[in-house]
Backbone as XML, in Angstrom:
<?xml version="1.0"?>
<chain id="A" units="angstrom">
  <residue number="1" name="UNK">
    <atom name="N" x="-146.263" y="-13.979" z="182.268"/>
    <atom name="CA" x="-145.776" y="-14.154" z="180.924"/>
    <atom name="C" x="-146.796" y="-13.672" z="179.911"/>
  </residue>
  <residue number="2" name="UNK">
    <atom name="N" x="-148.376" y="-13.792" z="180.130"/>
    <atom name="CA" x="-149.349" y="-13.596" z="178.839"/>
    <atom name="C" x="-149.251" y="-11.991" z="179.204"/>
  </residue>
  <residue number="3" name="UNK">
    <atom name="N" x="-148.609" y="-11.177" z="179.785"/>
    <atom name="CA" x="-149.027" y="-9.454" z="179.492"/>
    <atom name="C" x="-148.558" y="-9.010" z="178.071"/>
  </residue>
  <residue number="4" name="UNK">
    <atom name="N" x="-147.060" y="-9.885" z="178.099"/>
    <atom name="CA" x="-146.379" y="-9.379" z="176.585"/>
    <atom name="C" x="-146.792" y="-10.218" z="175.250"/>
  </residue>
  <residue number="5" name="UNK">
    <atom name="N" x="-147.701" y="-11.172" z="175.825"/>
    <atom name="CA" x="-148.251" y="-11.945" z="174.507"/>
    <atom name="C" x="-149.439" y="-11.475" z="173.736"/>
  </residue>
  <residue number="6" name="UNK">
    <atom name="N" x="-150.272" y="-9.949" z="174.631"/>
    <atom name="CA" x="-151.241" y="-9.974" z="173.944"/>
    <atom name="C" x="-150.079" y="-8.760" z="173.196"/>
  </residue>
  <residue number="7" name="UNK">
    <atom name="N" x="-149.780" y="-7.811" z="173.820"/>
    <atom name="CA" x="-148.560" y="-7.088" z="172.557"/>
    <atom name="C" x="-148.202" y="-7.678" z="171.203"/>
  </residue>
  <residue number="8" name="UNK">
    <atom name="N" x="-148.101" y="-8.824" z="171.330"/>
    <atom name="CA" x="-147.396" y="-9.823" z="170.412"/>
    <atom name="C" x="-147.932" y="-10.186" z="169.573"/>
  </residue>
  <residue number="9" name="UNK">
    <atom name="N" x="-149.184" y="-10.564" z="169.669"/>
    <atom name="CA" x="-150.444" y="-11.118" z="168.915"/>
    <atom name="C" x="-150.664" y="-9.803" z="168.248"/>
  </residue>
  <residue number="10" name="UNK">
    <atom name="N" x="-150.899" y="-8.588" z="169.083"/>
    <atom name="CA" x="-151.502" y="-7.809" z="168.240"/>
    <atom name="C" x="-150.276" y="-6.809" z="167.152"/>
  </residue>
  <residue number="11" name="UNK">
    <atom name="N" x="-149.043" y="-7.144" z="167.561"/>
    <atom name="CA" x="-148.472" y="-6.784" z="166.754"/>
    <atom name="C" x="-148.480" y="-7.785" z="165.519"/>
  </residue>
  <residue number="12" name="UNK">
    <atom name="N" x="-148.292" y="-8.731" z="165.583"/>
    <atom name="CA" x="-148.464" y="-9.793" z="164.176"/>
    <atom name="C" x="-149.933" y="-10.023" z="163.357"/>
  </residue>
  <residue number="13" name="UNK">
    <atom name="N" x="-151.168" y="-9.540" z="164.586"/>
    <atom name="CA" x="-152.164" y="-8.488" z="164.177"/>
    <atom name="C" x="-152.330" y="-8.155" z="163.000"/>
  </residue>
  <residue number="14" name="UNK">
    <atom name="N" x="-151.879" y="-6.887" z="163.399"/>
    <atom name="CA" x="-151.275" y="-5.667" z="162.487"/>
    <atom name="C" x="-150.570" y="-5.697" z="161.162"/>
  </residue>
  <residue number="15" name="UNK">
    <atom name="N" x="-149.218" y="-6.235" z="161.551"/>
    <atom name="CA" x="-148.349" y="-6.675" z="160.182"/>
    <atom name="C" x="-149.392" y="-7.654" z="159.612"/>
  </residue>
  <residue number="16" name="UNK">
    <atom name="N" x="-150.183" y="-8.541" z="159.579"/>
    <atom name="CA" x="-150.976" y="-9.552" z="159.103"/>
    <atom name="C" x="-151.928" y="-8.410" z="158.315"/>
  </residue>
  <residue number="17" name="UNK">
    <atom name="N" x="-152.180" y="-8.154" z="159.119"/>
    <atom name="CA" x="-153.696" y="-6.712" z="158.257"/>
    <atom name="C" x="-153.294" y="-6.291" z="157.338"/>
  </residue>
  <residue number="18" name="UNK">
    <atom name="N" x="-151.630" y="-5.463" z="157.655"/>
    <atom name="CA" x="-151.168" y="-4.971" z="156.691"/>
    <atom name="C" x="-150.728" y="-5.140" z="155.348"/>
  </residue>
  <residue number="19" name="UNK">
    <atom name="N" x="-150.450" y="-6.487" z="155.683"/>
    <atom name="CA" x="-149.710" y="-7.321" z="154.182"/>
    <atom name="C" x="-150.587" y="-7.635" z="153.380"/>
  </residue>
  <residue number="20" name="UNK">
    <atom name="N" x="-152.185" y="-8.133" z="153.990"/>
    <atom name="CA" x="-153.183" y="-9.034" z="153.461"/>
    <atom name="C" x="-153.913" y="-7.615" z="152.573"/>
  </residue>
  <residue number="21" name="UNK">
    <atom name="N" x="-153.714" y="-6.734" z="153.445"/>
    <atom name="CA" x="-155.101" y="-5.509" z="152.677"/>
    <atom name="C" x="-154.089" y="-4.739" z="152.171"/>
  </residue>
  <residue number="22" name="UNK">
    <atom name="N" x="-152.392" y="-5.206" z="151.537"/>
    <atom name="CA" x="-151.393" y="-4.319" z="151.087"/>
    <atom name="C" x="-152.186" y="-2.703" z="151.306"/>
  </residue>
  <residue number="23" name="UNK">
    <atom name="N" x="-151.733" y="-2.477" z="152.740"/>
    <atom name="CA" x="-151.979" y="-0.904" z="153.400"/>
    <atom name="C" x="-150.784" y="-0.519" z="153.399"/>
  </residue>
  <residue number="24" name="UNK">
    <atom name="N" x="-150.644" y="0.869" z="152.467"/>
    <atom name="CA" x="-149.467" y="1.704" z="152.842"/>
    <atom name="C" x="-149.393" y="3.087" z="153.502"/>
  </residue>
  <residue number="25" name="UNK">
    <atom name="N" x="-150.256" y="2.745" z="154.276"/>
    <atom name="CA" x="-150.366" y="4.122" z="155.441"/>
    <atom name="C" x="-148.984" y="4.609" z="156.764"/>
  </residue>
  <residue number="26" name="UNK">
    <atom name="N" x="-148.852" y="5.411" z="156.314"/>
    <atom name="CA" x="-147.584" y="5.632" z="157.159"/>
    <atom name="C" x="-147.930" y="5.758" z="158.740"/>
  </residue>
  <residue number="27" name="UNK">
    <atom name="N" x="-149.291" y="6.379" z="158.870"/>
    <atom name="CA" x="-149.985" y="6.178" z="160.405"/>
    <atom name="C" x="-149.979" y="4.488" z="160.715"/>
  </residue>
  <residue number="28" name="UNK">
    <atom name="N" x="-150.116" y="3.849" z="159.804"/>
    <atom name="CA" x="-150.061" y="2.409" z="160.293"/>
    <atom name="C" x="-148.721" y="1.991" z="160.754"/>
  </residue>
  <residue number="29" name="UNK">
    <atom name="N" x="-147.990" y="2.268" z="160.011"/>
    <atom name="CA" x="-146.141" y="2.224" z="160.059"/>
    <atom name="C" x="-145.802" y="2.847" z="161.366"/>
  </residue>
  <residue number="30" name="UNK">
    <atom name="N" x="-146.326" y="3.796" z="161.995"/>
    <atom name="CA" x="-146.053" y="4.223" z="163.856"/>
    <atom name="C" x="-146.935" y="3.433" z="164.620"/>
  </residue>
  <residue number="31" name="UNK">
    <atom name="N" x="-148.286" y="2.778" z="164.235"/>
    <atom name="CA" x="-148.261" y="1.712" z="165.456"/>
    <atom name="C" x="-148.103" y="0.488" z="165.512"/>
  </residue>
  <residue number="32" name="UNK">
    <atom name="N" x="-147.708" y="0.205" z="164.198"/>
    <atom name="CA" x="-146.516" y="-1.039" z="164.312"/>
    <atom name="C" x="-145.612" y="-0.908" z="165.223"/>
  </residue>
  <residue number="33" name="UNK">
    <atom name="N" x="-145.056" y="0.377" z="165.038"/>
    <atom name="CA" x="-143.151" y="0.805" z="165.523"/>
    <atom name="C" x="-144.039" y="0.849" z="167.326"/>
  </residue>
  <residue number="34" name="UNK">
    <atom name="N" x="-144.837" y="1.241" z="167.607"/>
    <atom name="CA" x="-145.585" y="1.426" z="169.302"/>
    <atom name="C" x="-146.032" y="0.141" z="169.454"/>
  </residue>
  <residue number="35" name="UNK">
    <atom name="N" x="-145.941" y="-0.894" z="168.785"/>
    <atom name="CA" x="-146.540" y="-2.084" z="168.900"/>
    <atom name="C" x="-144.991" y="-3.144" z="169.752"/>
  </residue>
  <residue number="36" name="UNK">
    <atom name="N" x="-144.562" y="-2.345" z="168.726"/>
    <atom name="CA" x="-142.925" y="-3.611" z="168.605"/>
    <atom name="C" x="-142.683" y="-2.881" z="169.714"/>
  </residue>
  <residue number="37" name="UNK">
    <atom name="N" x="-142.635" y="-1.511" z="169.881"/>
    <atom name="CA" x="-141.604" y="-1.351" z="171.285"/>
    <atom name="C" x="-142.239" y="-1.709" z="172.383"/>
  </residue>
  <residue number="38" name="UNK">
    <atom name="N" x="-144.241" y="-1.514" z="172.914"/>
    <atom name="CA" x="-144.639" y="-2.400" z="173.800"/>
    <atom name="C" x="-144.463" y="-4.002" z="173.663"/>
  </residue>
  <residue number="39" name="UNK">
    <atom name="N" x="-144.216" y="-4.841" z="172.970"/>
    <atom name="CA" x="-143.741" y="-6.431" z="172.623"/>
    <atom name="C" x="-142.237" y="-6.351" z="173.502"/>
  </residue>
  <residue number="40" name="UNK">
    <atom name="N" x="-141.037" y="-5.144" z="172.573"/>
    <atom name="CA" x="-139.770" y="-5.662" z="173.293"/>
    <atom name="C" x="-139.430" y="-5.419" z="174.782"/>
  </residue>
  <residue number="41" name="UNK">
    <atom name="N" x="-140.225" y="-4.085" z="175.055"/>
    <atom name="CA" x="-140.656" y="-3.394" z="176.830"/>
    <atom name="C" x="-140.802" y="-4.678" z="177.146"/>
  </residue>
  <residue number="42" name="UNK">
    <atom name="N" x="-141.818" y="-5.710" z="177.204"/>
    <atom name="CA" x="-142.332" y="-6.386" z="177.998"/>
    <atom name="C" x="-141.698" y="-7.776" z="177.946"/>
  </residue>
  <residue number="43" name="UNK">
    <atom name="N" x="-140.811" y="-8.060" z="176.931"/>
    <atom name="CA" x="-139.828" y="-9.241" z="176.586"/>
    <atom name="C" x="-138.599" y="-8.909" z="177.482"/>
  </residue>
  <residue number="44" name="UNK">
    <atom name="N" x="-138.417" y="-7.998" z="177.433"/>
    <atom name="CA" x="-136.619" y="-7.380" z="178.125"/>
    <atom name="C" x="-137.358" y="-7.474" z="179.676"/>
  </residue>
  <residue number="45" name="UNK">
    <atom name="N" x="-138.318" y="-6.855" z="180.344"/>
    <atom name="CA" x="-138.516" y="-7.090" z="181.334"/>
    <atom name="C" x="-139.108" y="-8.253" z="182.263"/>
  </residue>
  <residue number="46" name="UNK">
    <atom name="N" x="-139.661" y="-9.536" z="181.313"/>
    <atom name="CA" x="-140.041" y="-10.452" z="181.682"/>
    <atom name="C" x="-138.590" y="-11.159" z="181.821"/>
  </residue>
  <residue number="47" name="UNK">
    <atom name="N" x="-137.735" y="-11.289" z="181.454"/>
    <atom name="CA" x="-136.305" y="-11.660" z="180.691"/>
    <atom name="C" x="-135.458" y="-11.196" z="182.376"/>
  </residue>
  <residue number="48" name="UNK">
    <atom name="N" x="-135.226" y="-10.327" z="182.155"/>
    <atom name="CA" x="-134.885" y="-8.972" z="183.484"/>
    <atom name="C" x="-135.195" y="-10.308" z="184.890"/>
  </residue>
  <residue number="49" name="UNK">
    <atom name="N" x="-136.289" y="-9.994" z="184.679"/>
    <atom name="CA" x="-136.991" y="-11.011" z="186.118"/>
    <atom name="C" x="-137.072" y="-12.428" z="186.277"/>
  </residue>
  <residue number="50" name="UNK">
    <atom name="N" x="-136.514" y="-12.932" z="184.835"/>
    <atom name="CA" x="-136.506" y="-14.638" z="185.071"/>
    <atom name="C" x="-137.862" y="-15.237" z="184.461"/>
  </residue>
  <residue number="51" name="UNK">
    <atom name="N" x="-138.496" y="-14.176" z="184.530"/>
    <atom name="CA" x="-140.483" y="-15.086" z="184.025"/>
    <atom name="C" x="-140.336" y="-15.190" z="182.564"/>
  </residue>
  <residue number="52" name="UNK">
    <atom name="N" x="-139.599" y="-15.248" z="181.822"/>
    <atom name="CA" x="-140.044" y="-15.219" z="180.555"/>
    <atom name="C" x="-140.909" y="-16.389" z="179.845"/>
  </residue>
  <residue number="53" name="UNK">
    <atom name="N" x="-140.876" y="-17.435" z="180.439"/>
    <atom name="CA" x="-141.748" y="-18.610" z="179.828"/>
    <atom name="C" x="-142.579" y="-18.960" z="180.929"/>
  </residue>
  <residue number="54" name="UNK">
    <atom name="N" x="-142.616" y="-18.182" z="182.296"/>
    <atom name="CA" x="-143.523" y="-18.723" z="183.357"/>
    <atom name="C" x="-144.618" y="-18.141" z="183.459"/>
  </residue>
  <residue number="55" name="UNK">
    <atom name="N" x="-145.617" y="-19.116" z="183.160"/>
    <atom name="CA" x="-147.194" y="-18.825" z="183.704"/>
    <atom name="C" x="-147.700" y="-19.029" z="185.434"/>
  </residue>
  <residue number="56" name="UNK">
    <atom name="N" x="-147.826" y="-17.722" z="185.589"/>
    <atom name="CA" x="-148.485" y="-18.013" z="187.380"/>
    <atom name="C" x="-149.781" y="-18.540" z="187.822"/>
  </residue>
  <residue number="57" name="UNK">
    <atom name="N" x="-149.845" y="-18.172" z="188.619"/>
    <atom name="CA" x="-151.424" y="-18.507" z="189.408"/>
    <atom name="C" x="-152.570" y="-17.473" z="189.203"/>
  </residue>
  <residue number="58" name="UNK">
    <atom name="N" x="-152.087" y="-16.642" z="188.636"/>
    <atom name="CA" x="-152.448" y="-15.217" z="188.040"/>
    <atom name="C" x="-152.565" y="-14.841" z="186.652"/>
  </residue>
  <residue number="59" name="UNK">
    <atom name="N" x="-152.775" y="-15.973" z="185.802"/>
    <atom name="CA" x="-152.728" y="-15.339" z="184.724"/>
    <atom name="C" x="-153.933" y="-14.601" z="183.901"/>
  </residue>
  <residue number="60" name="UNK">
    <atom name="N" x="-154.803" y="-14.622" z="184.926"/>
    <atom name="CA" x="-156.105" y="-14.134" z="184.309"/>
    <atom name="C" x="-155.541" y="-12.360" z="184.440"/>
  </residue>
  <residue number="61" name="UNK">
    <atom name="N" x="-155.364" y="-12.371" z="185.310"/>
    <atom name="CA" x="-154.416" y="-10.379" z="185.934"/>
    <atom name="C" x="-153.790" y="-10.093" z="184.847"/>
  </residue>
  <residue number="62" name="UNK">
    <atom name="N" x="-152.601" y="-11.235" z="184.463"/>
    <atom name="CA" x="-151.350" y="-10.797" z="183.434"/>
    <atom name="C" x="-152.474" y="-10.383" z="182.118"/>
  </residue>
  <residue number="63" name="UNK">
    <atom name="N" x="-152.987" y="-11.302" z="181.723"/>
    <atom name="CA" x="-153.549" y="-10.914" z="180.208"/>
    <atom name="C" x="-154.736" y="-9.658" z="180.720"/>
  </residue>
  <residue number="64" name="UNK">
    <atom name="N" x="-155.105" y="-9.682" z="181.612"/>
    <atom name="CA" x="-155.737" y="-8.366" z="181.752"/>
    <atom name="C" x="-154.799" y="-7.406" z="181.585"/>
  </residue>
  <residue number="65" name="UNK">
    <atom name="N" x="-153.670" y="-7.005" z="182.289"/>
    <atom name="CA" x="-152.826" y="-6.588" z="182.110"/>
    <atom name="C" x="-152.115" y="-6.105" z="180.759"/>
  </residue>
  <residue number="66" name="UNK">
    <atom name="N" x="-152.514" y="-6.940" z="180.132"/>
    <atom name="CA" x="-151.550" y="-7.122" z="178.724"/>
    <atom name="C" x="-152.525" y="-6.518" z="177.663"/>
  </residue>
  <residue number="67" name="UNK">
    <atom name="N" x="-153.938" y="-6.446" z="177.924"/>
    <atom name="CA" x="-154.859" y="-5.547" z="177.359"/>
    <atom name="C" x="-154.571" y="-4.406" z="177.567"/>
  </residue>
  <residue number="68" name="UNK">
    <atom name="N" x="-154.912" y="-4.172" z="179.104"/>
    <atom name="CA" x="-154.159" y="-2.523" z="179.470"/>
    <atom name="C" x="-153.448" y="-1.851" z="178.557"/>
  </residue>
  <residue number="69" name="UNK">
    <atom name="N" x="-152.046" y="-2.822" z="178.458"/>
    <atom name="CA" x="-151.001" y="-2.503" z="177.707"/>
    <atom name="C" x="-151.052" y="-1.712" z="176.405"/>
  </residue>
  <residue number="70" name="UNK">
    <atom name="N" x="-151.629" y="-2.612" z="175.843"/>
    <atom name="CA" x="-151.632" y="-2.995" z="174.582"/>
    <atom name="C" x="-153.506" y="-2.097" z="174.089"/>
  </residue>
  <residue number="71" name="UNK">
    <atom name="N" x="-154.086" y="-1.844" z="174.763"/>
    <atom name="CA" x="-155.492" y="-0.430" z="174.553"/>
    <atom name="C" x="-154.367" y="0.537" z="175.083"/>
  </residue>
  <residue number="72" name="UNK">
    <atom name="N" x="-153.645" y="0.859" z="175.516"/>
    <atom name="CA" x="-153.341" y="2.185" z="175.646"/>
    <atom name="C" x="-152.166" y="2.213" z="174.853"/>
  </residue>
  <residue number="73" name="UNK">
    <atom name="N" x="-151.851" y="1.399" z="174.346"/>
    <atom name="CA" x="-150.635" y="1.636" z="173.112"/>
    <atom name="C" x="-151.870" y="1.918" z="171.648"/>
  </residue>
  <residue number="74" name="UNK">
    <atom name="N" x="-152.592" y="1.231" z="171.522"/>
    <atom name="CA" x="-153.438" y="1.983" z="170.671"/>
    <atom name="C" x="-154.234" y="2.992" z="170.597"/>
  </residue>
  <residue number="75" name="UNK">
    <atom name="N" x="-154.790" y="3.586" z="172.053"/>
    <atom name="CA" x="-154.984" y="5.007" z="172.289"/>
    <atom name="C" x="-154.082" y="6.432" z="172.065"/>
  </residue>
  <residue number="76" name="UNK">
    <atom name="N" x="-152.931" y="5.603" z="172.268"/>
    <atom name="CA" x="-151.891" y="6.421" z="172.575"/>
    <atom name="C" x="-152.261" y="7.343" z="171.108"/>
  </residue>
  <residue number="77" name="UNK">
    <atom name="N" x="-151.650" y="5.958" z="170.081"/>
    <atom name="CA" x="-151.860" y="5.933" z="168.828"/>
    <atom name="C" x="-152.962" y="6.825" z="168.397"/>
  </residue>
  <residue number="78" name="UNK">
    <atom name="N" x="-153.857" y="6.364" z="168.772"/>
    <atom name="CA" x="-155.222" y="7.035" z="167.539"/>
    <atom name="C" x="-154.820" y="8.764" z="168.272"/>
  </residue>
  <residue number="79" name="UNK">
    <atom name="N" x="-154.718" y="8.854" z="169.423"/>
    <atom name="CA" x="-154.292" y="10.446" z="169.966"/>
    <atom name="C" x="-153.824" y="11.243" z="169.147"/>
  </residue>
  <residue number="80" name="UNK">
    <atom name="N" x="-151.970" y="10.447" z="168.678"/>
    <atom name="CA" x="-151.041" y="11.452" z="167.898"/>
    <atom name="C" x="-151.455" y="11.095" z="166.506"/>
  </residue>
  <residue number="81" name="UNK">
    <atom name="N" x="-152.013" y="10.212" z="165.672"/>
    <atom name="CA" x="-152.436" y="10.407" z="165.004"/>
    <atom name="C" x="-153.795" y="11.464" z="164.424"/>
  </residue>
  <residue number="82" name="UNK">
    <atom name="N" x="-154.836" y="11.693" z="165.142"/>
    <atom name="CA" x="-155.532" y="13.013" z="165.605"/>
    <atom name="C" x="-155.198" y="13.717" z="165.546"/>
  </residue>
  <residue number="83" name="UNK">
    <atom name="N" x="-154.207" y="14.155" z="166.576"/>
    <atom name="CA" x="-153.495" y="15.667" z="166.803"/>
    <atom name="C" x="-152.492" y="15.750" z="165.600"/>
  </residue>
  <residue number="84" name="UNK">
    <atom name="N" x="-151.880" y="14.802" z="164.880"/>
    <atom name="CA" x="-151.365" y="15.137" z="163.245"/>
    <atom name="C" x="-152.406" y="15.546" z="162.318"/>
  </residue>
  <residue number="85" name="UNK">
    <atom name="N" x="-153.045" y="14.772" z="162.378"/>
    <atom name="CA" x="-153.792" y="15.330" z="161.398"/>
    <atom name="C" x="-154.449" y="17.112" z="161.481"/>
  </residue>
  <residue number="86" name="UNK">
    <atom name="N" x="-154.903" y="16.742" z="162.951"/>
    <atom name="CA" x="-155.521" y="18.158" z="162.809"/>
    <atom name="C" x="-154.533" y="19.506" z="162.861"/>
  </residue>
  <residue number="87" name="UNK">
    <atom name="N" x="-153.417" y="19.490" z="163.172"/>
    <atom name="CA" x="-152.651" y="20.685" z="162.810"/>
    <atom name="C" x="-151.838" y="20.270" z="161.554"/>
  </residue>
  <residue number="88" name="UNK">
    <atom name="N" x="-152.305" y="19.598" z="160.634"/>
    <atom name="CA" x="-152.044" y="19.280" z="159.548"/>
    <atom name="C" x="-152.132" y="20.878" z="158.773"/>
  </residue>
  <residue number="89" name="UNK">
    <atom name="N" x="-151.407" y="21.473" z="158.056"/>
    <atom name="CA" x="-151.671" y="22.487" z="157.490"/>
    <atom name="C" x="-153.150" y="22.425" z="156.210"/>
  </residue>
  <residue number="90" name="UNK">
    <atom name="N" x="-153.847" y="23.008" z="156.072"/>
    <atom name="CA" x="-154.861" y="22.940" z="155.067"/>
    <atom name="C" x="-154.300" y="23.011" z="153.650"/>
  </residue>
  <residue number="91" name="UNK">
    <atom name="N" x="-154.566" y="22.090" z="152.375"/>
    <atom name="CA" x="-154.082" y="22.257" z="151.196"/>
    <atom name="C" x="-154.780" y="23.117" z="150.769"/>
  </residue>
  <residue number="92" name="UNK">
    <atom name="N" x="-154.904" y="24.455" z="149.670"/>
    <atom name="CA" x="-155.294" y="25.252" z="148.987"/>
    <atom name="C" x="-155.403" y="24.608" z="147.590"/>
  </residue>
  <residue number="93" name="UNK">
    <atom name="N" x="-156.707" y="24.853" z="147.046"/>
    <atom name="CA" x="-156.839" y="24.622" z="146.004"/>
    <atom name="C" x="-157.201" y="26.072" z="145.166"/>
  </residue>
  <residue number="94" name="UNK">
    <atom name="N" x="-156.657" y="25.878" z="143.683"/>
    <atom name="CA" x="-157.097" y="27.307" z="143.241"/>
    <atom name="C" x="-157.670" y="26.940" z="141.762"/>
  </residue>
</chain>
């Protein structure tokens, strides 16, 4: 059950950051949207399997797990954000 909770946390994270330091970055606005869809991935499939409120004998794995998750949903992130920017066309000034 804790893999999709660290998703969760760090999506409310996020929206929390966002509201408090009123950020209107639209790069922030896609890893919200990569945030929520790793949160609902891991809700629909805990759901799927019956575990949705069950903690195992394992939960040190799951929240390891749920880091995994949730660092490579923000890698993912800082990636395409990178690669936007840098084939970003150059503004001309004259």
């Amino acid at each position: 059950m804790t893999c999709y909770a660290i998703s969760v946390i760090a999506l409310f994270g996020v929206l929390g950051a966002r509201k408090f330091l009123h950020l209107k970055n639209p790069n922030l606005n896609s890893l919200i949207l990569m945030l929520f869809g790793g949160s609902i991935f891991g809700v629909i499939d805990h759901l799927w399997n019956g575990q949705l409120f069950l903690v195992g004998k394992n939960w040190q794995m799951d929240m390891l797990l749920g880091f995994a998750i949730t660092g490579f949903i923000f890698v993912s992130w800082l990636v395409v954000v990178s690669l936007t920017k840098s084939k970003a066309p150059a503004s001309t000034s004259a």
